[in-house]
C-alpha angles and dihedrals in degrees: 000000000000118000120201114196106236131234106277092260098036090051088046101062098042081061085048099057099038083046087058104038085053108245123131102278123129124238089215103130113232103223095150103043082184077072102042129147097038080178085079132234101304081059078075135100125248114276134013112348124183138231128199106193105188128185112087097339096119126162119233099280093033103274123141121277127219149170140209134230134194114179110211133201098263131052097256124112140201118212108191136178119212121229134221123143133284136240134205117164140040092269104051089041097053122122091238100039102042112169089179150068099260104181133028109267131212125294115301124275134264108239130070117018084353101060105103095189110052104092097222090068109117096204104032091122098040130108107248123195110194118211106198110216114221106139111080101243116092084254089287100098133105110176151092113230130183103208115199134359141277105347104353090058116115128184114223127195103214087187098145100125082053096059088038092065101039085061097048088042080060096047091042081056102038102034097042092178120008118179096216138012122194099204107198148136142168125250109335086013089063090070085050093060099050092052101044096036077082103043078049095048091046088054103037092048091168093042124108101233117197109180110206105191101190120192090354111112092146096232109171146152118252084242093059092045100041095036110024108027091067098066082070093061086209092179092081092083103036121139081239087177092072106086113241090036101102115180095209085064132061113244125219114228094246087053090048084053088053110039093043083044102049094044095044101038092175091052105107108216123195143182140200125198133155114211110255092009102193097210090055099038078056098053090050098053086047076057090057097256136144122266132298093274089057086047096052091051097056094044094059087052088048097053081042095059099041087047089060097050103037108054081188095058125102141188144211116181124185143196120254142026107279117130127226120004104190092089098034128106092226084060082105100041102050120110149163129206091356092304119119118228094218093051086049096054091049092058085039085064110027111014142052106312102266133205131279118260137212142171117269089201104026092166119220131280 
């Protein structure tokens, strides 16, 4: 069942008339529907609800963002950040030529994390608040750019950040005290969970916060991040009370592992990568990188240097080139060196930290 949070009036009167016929309704007015219901998120139906936040949450191109929650049987809550793509320049944020997710799509789907009935999931009673992702700019961003000249020109609202915290302003206020939050997200949303992880972990002070980046090892060219990554204006959503995270510098994707780890010890950080990972090896050369092989390499640098300053980081690397694990079926077949990604990320959560894991033959690309 699909729950659409009604207009404010609209949404005032319902509460009236269940509040006089007796039922079980509350009389709390919904003037802000980004905050509805103030009942919390057992108040919801079974199943996906949605939530229109309104105010300045906006996708790329203008359309309306919003986000889905499913309220579980144990207080324990997923945070995740869809992923979709990014664009940066005229070119790869061209109509024609889109390299990224522009509008907010249906309710999630129904294998992988999200499969509620298979026994081996990890999270299957958990609450789970999904962030959509439609803005370019792996949800970081907090500006308004105009790319190219004349008619090519197009105007693109990299508001994620924005988006980001209208949905967290909804779970501080819904899930008052949850004993454990999974913070995680595929692709773009990688990058999401990385960066919130923080902002969750700040709020929630007496949580157990475990961060999953899937499919978001941050590999980019200096060009990109010396020339592209600033018309995002990314610092806008900084966690700028860690030490070392200075708003008025960009910060590479290793340092904000350090720097969110080492403040934060009991934090427990993560990362998923496949080998060659085709989606990533893609976004590089669009970069202006070298091939898959080149952006393996320096993957695998990249996971080294963040494991040997951050003692709370761990990695699981996998064979092949598939992209994203999270929504997959084989999200609970997957292993590497006989370890099973599913069973990992179970003692992640809920067990003794365990090592990282990679592949022993990992093929070529």
């Amino acid at each position: 069942m699909r729950f659409e949070i009604l207009p404010p009036l609209r949404a005032r009167f319902i509460l009236c008339l269940l509040s006089v016929l007796g039922c079980n309704g509350s009389s709390v007015e919904h003037d802000d529907p980004s905050s509805a219901p103030l009942a919390g998120i057992l108040s919801l139906p079974p199943g996906w609800n949605t939530v229109e936040p309104g105010g300045e949450t906006t996708c790329a191109r203008g359309d309306p963002f919003k986000y889905f929650v499913r309220k579980g049987t144990v207080n324990r809550l997923v945070v995740e950040f869809r992923g979709g793509g990014a664009c940066w320049s005229a070119d790869t944020c061209s109509v024609a030529g889109s390299l990224f997710q522009e509008t907010v799509g249906e309710d999630p789907l129904t294998t992988g994390i999200y499969d509620h009935e298979n026994p081996d999931n990890p999270f299957r009673d958990w609450h789970h608040v999904y962030i959509p992702y439609c803005t370019g700019d792996v949800h970081w961003g907090d500006n308004v750019v105009t790319y190219g000249e004349g008619s090519q020109a197009v105007t693109i609202r990299h508001k994620g950040a924005v988006n980001v915290r209208a949905a967290l302003g909804w779970i501080y206020e819904n899930v008052p005290a949850p004993e454990t939050i999974f913070v995680t997200g595929c692709s773009a949303g990688a990058y999401g969970a990385i960066l919130w992880s923080a902002h969750l972990r700040e709020h929630y002070k007496s949580a157990s916060v475990v961060e999953f980046a899937d499919s978001g090892a941050g590999i980019i060219t200096e060009a990109f991040f010396r020339d592209s990554l600033p018309s995002w204006k990314p610092e806008r959503a900084y966690p700028t009370w860690i030490p070392g995270v200075d708003p008025a510098e960009l910060v590479r994707l290793p340092v904000l592992y350090e720097k969110i780890g080492a403040y934060y010890p009991e934090l427990r950080l993560s990362q998923y990568n496949t080998v060659y990972d085709e989606n990533q090896a893609f976004f590089f050369r669009a970069m202006g990188g070298g091939d898959a092989r080149e952006w393996s390499e320096a993957m695998r640098a990249s996971i080294a240097d963040i494991a040997a300053t951050t003692p709370n980081f761990r990695s699981f690397l996998a064979a092949g080139s598939a992209h994203c694990i999270l929504w997959r079926p084989e999200f609970y077949t997957i292993e590497s060196r006989g370890t099973r990604l599913v069973r990992w990320l179970d003692g992640l959560v809920n067990g003794p930290l365990l090592s990282s894991v990679a592949c022993d033959a990992c093929g070529s690309p």
